[in-house]
C-alpha positions in Angstrom: 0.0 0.0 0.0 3.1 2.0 0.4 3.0 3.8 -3.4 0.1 4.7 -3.0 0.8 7.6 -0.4 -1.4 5.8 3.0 -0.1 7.7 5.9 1.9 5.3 7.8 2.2 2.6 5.3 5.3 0.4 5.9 3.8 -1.0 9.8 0.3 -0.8 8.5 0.6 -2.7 5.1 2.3 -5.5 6.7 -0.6 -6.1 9.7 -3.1 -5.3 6.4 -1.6 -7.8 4.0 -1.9 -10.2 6.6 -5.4 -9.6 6.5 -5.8 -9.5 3.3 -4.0 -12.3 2.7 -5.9 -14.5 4.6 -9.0 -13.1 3.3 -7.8 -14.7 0.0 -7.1 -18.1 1.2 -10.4 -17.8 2.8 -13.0 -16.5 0.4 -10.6 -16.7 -3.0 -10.7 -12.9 -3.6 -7.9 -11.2 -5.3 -6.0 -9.7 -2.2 -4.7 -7.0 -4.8 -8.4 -5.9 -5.6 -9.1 -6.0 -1.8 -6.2 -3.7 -1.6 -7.2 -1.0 -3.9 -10.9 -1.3 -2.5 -9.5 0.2 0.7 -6.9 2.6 -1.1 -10.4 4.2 -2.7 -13.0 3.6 0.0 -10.5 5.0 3.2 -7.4 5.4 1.9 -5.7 2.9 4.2 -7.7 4.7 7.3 -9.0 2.4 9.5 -10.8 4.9 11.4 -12.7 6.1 8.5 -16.2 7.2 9.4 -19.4 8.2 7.0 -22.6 8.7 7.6 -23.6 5.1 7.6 -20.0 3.4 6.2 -17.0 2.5 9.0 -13.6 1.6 8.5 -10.7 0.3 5.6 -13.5 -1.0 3.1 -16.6 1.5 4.6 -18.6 -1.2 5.8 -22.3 0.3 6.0 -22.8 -1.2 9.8 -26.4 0.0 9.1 -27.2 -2.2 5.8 -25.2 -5.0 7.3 -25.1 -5.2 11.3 -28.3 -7.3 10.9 -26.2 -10.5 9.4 -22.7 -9.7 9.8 -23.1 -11.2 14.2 -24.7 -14.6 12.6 -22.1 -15.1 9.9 -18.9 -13.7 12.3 -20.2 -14.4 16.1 -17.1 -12.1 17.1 -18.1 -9.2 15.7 -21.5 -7.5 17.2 -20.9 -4.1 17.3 -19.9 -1.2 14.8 -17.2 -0.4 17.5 -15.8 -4.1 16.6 -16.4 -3.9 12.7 -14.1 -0.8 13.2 -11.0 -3.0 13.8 -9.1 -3.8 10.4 -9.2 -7.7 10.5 -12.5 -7.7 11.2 -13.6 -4.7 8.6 -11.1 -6.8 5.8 -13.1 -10.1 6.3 -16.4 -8.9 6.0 -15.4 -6.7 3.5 -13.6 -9.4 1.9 -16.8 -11.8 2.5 -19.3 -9.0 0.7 -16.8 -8.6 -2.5 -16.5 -12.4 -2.7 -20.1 -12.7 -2.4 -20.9 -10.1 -5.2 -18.1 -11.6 -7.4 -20.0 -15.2 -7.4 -23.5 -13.8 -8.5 -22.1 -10.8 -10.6 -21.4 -11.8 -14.6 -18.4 -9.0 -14.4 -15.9 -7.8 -11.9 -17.1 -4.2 -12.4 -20.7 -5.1 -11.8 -19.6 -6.9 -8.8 -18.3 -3.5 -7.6 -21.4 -2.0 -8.1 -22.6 -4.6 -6.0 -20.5 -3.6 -3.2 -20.6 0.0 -3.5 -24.6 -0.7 -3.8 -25.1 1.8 -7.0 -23.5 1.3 -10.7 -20.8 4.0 -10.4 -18.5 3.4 -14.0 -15.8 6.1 -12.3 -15.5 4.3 -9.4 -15.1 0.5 -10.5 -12.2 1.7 -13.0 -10.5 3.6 -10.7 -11.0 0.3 -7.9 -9.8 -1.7 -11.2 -6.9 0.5 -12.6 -5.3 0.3 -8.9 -5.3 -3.4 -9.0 -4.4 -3.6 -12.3 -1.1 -1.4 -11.0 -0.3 -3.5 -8.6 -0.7 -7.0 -10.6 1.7 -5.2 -12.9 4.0 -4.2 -10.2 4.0 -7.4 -8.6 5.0 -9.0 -12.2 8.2 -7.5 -12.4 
């Protein structure tokens, strides 16, 4: 997450990674598009705060607090969605979700961002694209 200027990067990106990481083995989502869904939705802020949408991948706690205790016992209040491992995994759980039912990659970012937003699912995809690209040299 470092190049792409998150305050505090080089401790951070190694706990995230770790997260994201295991969100990958777990739910079989590209841990680079995972990245660059929280480079746009917080900018690597894990204390980032909307109206409605908390944390690294803006999590709306009011859409979602109604399943997310059944499908992750651990996590039962906003105050615990807050923390990055559990905001990545249930982030990481909604994208992989929308990824199985959507028939494209940028409709399953609608899906997550909950409106068709063109703008937004190149800008998600161009970042991972950068880093795949990165990574291949």
């Amino acid at each position: 997450m470092a190049p792409f200027k998150i305050k505090k990067a080089s401790k951070k990106s190694v706990e995230y990674a770790r997260y994201i990481w295991e969100t990958h083995t777990t739910y079989g989502v590209d841990p680079f598009l995972v990245t660059a869904l929280i480079c746009v939705e917080s900018g690597g802020q894990a204390n980032a705060r909307t109206k409605t949408c908390v944390g690294l991948m803006q999590i709306s706690a009011q859409a979602n607090m109604s399943w997310i205790p059944k499908r992750f016992p651990h996590i039962k209040t906003t105050k615990d969605l807050m923390k990055p491992r559990n905001n990545i995994t249930v982030g990481a759980f909604i994208l992989a979700e929308a990824m199985r039912s959507a028939p494209t990659v940028h409709h399953a970012l609608y899906t997550y961002l909950g409106r068709k937003d063109k703008a937004y699912a190149d800008k998600v995809l161009g970042i991972a694209e950068r880093m795949h690209a990165a990574n291949r040299r």
